[in-house]
Wavefront OBJ file of the C-alpha trace (Angstrom):
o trace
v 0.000 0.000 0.000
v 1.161 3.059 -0.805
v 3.012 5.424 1.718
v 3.543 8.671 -0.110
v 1.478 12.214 1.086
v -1.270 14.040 -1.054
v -2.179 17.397 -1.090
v -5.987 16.228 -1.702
v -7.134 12.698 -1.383
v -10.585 12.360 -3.504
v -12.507 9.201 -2.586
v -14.995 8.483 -5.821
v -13.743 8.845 -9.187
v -17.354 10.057 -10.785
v -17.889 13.334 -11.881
v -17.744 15.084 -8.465
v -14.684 13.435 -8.021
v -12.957 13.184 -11.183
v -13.640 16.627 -11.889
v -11.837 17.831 -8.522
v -9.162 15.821 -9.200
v -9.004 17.624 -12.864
v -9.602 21.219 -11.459
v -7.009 20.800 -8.123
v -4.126 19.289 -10.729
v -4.912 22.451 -12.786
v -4.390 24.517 -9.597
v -0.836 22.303 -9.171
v -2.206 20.177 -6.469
v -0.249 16.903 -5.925
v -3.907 14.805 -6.021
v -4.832 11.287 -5.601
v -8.047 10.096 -6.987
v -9.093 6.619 -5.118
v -12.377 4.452 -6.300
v -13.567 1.068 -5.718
v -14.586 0.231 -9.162
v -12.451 -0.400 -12.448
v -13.231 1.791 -14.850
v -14.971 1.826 -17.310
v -17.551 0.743 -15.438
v -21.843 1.414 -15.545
v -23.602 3.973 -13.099
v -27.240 4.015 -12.803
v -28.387 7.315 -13.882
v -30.512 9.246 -16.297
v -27.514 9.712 -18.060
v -28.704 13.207 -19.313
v -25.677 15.754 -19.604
v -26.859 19.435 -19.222
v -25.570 22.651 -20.192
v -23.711 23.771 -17.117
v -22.088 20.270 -17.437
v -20.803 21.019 -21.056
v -19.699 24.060 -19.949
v -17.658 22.231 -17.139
v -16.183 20.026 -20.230
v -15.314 22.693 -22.012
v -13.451 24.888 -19.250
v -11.761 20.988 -18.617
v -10.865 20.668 -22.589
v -13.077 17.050 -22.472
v -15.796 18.663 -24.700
v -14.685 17.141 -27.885
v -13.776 14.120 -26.040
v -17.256 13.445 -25.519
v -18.767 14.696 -28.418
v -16.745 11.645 -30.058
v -18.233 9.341 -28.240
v -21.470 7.800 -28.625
v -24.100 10.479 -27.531
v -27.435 11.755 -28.118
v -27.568 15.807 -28.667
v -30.957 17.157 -27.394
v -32.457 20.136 -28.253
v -36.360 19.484 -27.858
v -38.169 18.285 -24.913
v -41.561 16.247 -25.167
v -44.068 17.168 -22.015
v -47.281 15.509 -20.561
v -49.584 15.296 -17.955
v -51.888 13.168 -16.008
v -54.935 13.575 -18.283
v -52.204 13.043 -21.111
v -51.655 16.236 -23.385
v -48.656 17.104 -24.109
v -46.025 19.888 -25.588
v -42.955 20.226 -26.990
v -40.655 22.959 -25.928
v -37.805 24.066 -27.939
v -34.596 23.745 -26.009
v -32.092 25.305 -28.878
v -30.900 29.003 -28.890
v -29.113 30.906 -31.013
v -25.446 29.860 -29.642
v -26.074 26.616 -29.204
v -28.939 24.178 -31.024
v -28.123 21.579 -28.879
v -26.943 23.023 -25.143
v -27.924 19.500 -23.796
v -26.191 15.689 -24.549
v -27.534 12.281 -23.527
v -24.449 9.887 -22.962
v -24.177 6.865 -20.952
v -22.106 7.562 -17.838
v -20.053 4.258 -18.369
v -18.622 6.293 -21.659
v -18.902 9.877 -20.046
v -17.281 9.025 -16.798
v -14.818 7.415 -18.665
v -13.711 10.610 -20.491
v -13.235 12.496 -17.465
v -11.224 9.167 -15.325
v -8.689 9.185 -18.486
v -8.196 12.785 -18.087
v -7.527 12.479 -14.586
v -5.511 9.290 -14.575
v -3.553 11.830 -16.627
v -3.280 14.173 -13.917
v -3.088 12.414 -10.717
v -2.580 9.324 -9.171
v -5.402 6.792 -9.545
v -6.096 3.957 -7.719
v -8.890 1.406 -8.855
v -10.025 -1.019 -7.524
v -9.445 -0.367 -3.992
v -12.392 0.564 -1.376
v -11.810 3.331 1.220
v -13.295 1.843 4.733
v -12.292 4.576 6.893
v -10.835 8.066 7.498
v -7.841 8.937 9.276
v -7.548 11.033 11.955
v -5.071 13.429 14.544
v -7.651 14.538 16.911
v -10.625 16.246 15.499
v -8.648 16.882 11.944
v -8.544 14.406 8.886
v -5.617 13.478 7.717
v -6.516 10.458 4.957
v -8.047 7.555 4.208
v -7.762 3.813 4.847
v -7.837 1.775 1.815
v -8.727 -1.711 1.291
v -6.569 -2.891 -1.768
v -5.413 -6.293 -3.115
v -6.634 -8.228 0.193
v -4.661 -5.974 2.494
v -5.613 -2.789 4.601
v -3.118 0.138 4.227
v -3.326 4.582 4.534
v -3.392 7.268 1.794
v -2.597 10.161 3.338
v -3.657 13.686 2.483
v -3.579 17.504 3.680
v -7.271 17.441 2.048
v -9.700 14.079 1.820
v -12.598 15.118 -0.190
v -15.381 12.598 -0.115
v -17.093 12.310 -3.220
v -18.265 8.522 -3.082
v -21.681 8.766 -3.899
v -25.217 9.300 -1.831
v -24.055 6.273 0.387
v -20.498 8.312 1.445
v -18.152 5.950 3.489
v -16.352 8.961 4.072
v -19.647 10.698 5.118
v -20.604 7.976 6.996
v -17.363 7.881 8.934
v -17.541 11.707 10.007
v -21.073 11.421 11.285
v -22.423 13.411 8.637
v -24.828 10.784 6.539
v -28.086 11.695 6.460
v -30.866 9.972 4.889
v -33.962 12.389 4.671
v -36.961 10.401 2.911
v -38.792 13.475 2.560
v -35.939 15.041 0.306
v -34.414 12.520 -1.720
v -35.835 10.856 -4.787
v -35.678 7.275 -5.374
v -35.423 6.400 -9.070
v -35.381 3.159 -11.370
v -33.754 2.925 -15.031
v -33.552 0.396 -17.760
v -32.240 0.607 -21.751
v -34.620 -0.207 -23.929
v -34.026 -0.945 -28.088
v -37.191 -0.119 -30.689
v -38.704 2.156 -28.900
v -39.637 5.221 -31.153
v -38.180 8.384 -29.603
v -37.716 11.233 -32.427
v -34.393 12.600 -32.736
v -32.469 15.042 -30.158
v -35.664 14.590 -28.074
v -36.388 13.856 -24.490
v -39.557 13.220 -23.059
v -40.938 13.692 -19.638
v -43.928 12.174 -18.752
v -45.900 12.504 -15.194
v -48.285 10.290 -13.957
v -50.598 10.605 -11.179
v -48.949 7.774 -9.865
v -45.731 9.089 -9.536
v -46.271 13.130 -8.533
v -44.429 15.028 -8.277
v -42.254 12.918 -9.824
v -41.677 11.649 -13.618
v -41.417 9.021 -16.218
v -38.261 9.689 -18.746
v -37.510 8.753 -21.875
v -33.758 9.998 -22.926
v -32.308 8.423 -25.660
v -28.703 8.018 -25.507
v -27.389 7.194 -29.404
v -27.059 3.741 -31.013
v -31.013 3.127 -30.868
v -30.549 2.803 -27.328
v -33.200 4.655 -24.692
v -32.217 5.439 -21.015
v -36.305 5.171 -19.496
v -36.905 5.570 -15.579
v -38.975 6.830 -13.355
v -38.234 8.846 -10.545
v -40.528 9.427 -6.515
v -40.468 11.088 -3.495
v -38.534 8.128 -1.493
v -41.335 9.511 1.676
v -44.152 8.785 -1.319
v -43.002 5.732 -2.018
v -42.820 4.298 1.536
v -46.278 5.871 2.355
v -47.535 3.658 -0.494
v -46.255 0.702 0.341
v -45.146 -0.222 -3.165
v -41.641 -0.959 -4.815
v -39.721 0.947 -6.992
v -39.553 -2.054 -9.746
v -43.373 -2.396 -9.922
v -44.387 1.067 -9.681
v -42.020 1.531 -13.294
v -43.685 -1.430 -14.411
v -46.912 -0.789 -14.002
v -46.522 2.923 -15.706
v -44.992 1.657 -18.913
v -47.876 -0.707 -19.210
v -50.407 1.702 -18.666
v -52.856 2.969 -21.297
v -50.593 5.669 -22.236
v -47.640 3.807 -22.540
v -48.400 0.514 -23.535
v -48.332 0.730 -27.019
v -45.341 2.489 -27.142
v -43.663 -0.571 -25.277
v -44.962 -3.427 -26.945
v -42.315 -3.688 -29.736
v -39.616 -2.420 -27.232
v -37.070 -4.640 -26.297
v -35.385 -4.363 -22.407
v -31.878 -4.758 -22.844
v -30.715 -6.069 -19.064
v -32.463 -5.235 -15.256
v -34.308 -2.554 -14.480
v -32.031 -0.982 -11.488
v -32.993 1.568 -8.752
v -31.017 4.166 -6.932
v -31.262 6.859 -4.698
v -30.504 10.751 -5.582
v -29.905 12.630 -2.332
v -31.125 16.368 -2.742
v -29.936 19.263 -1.131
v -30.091 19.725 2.723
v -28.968 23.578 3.734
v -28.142 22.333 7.425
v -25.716 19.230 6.420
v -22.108 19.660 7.375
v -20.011 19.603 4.002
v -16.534 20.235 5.582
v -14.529 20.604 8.434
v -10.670 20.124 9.555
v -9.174 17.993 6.351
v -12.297 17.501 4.595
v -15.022 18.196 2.041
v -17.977 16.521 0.673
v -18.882 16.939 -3.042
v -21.770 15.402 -5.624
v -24.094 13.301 -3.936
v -21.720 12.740 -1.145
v -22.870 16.568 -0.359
v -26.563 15.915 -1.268
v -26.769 18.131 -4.797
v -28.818 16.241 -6.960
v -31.692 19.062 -8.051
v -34.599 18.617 -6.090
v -36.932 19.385 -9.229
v -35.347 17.840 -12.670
v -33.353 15.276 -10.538
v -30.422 16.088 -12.753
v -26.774 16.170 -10.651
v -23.653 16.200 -12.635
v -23.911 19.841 -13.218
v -23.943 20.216 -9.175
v -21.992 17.810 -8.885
v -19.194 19.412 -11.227
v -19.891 22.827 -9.660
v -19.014 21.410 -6.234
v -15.597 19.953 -8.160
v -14.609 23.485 -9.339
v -15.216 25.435 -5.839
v -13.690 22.324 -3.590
v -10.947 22.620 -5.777
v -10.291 26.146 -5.578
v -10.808 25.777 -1.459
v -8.419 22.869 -1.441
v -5.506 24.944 -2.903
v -6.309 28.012 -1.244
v -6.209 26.125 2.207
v -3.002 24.258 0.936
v -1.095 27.425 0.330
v -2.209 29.032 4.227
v 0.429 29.494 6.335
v -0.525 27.799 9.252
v -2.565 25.117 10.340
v -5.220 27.028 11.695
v -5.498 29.476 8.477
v -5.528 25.983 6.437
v -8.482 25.195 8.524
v -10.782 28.317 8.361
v -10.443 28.510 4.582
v -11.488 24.967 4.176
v -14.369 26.082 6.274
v -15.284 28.246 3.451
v -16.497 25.803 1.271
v -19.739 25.547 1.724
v -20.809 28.903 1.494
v -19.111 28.849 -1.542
v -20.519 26.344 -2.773
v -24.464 26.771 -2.187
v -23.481 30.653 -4.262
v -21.791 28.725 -7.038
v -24.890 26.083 -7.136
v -27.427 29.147 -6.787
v -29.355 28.170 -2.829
v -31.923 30.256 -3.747
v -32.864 28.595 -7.377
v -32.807 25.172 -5.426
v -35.155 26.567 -2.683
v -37.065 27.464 -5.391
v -36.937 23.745 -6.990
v -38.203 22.403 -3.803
v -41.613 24.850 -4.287
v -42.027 23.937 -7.959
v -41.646 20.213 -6.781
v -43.989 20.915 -4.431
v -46.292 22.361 -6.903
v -45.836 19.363 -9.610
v -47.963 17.090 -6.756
v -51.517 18.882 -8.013
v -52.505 16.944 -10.732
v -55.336 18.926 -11.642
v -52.586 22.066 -11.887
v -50.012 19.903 -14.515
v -53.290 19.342 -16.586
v -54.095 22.836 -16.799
v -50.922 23.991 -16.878
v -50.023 21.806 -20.182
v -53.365 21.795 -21.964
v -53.095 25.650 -22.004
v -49.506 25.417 -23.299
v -50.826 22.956 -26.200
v -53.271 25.418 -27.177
v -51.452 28.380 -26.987
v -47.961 29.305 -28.777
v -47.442 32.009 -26.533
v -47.387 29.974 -23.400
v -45.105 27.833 -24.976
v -42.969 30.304 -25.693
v -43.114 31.394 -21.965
v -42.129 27.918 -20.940
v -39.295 27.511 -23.308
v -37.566 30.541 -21.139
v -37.481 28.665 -18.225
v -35.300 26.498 -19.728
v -32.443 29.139 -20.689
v -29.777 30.738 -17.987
v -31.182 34.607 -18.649
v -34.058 35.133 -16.968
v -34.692 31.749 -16.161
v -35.580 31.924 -12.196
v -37.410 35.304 -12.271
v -39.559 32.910 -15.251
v -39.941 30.086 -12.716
v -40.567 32.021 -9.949
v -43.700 32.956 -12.195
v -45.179 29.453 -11.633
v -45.491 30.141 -8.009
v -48.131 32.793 -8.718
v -51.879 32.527 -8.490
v -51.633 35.479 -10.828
v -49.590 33.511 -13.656
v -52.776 30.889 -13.444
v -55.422 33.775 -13.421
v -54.189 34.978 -16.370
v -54.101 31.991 -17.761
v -57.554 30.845 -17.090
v -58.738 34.228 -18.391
v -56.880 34.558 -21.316
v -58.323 31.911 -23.175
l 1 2 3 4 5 6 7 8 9 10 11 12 13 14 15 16 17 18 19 20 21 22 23 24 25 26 27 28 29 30 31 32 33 34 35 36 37 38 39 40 41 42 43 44 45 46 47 48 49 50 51 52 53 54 55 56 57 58 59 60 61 62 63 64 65 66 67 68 69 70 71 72 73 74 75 76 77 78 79 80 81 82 83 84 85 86 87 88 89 90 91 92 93 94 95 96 97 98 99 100 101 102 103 104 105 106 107 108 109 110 111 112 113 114 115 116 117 118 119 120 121 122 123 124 125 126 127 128 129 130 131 132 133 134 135 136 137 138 139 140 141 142 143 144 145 146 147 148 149 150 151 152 153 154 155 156 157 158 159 160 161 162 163 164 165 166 167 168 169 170 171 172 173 174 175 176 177 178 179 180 181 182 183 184 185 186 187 188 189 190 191 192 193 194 195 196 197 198 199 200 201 202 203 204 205 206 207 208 209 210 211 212 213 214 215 216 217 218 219 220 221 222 223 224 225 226 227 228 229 230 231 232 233 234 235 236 237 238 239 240 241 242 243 244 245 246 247 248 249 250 251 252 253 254 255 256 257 258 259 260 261 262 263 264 265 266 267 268 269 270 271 272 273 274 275 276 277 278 279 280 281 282 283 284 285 286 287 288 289 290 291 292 293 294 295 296 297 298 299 300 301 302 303 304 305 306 307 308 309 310 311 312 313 314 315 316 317 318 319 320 321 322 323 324 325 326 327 328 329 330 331 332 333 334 335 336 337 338 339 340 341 342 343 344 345 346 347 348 349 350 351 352 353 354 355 356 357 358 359 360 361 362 363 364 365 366 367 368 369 370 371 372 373 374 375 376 377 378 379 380 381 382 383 384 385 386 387 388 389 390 391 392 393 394 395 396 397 398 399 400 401 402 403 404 405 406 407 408 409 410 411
């Protein structure tokens, strides 16, 4: 096992942590990047790659890298309701006519491990069981590796393993909230007809406020799941599996499905959303991605957050590095997570939680999409949502019995 001293230590080589890796080797950080998988390997996910991800790709020099791999570019976005009417929103502008990808995160995280195997020192295949401590500061990890137990140590350990953190876990700062987090299945399915650079999202009174996807991810190949309230779920007393099941079989759906081939298991996982009042760092340490909770509370979408948290822990790290004492190294690193609810915009995820909240009236989606498939204007209104300018101050819109009055009356 190996004996040599890190500036950073990042536990979970996905994009939370193989983006800090990327971003502190930038910043001339001596960084080792530690994961218990092989790579390539599969991650369940939605696999949908949005535009503040790109941009992270680009600032990283990976953007071509992934545009050469296989990939879906999306620039139009199917909706439905309950009652089943739907719209489709344009999702283009005028830099960019697709600011979204599709790519399965076996190939994406992939792209970003090479980069940073370039970068750093990676170790595969070896599972971190425990932190390593001098009194109340972290000083590295203990790794599990070819059958024997041995230390990594670090100035910095950055946990970034995923909603199920060992490193989190270890600290005392795991916490499962069923009333935050989604729960979510997905499955790849061949032959079913998706039109091109399209995604569709599809609720069902079933799953409020949650959603059935369809995102197609190249080669003929369709990432579809299904995501819930993980406190809905339980209240229900149903599983995951039949609950996806039963929705692609329904009236709606079923014809879609029938010449739709399922290529493998249907899998489940759980997307931890953002808690304000988590710890996220301390003496040593950060949490970032889902180790920190950032999956949107809304779209369920968290490599952008996840990335975001990547670029600021980075930053931190290397500031806190370069302090010139011990307790200077510790109140930067203390920084963090300020920093990084500004950089991940606290208030536009507050504001996620109070559209999800909205999404559970059934009776609202209806109206809400039946009045966009009649009228180009409110189409048009909805399509702004979906850009950066002027995006929140349109969301915050939906939170206003005004926005509905107007609607209702303008008929």
């Amino acid at each position: 096992m190996r004996t040599h001293s890190y500036d950073v230590a990042v536990v979970g080589a996905g994009p939370a942590g193989a983006a800090t890796a990327l971003y502190a080797a930038r910043a001339g950080l001596d960084v080792a990047l530690i994961d218990k998988r092989t790579f390539p390997r599969d991650k369940i996910c939605g696999d949908a790659v949005a535009r503040k991800s790109l941009s992270h790709l680009r600032e990283l020099g990976l953007f071509d890298r992934v545009g050469a791999t296989v990939h879906e570019p999306i620039g139009r976005a199917v909706l439905s309701c309950p009652n089943g009417h739907e719209v489709a929103i344009d999702l283009s502008s005028p830099e960019e006519a697709s600011p979204h990808v599709v790519c399965r995160r076996e190939i994406f995280d992939h792209v970003l491990v090479e980069a940073a195997r370039a970068q750093s020192t990676f170790i595969e295949g070896a599972a971190v069981t425990d932190v390593v401590r001098s009194g109340a500061r972290v000083e590295g990890v203990v790794v599990h590796e070819g059958g024997r137990d041995g230390e990594v140590r670090a100035r910095v350990v950055v946990g970034a393993d995923g909603f199920d953190s060992v490193v989190a876990r270890r600290l005392g700062l795991y916490r499962h909230d069923s009333s935050r987090w989604f729960v979510a299945t997905r499955g790849y399915y061949r032959g079913l007809d998706v039109a091109p650079r399209t995604v569709e999202i599809h609720f069902f009174e079933e799953t409020l406020p949650g959603f059935l996807w369809f995102f197609p991810t190249g080669d003929g190949v369709v990432n579809v799941g299904l995501g819930l309230v993980h406190l809905d779920l339980k209240r229900r007393h149903v599983k995951l599996r039949d609950v996806h099941e039963s929705v692609i079989a329904s009236p709606r759906m079923r014809e879609r499905f029938r010449r739709a081939e399922r290529m493998g298991e249907v899998h489940g996982w759980n997307l931890p959303t953002p808690d304000f009042s988590r710890t996220l760092a301390g003496d040593g340490f950060l949490l970032a991605g889902d180790a920190a909770g950032l999956v949107d509370p809304f779209s369920g979408e968290g490599i952008g957050n996840a990335m975001d948290s990547a670029k600021v822990a980075a930053a931190t790290i290397a500031e806190s590095v370069r302090a010139t004492d011990a307790t200077e190294a510790a109140r930067v690193l203390g920084l963090y997570t300020k920093r990084l609810w500004d950089a991940v915009d606290g208030n536009e995820i507050k504001l996620h939680y109070q559209l999800r909240s909205l999404a559970r009236s059934r009776g609202l989606l209806n109206f809400l999409v039946g009045r966009a498939a009649a009228r180009p204007d409110v189409v048009a209104w909805l399509q702004s949502m979906t850009t950066e300018h002027g995006a929140v101050a349109r969301k915050r819109d939906l939170l206003s019995p005004l926005t509905y009055a107007r609607l209702f009356l303008n008929r």
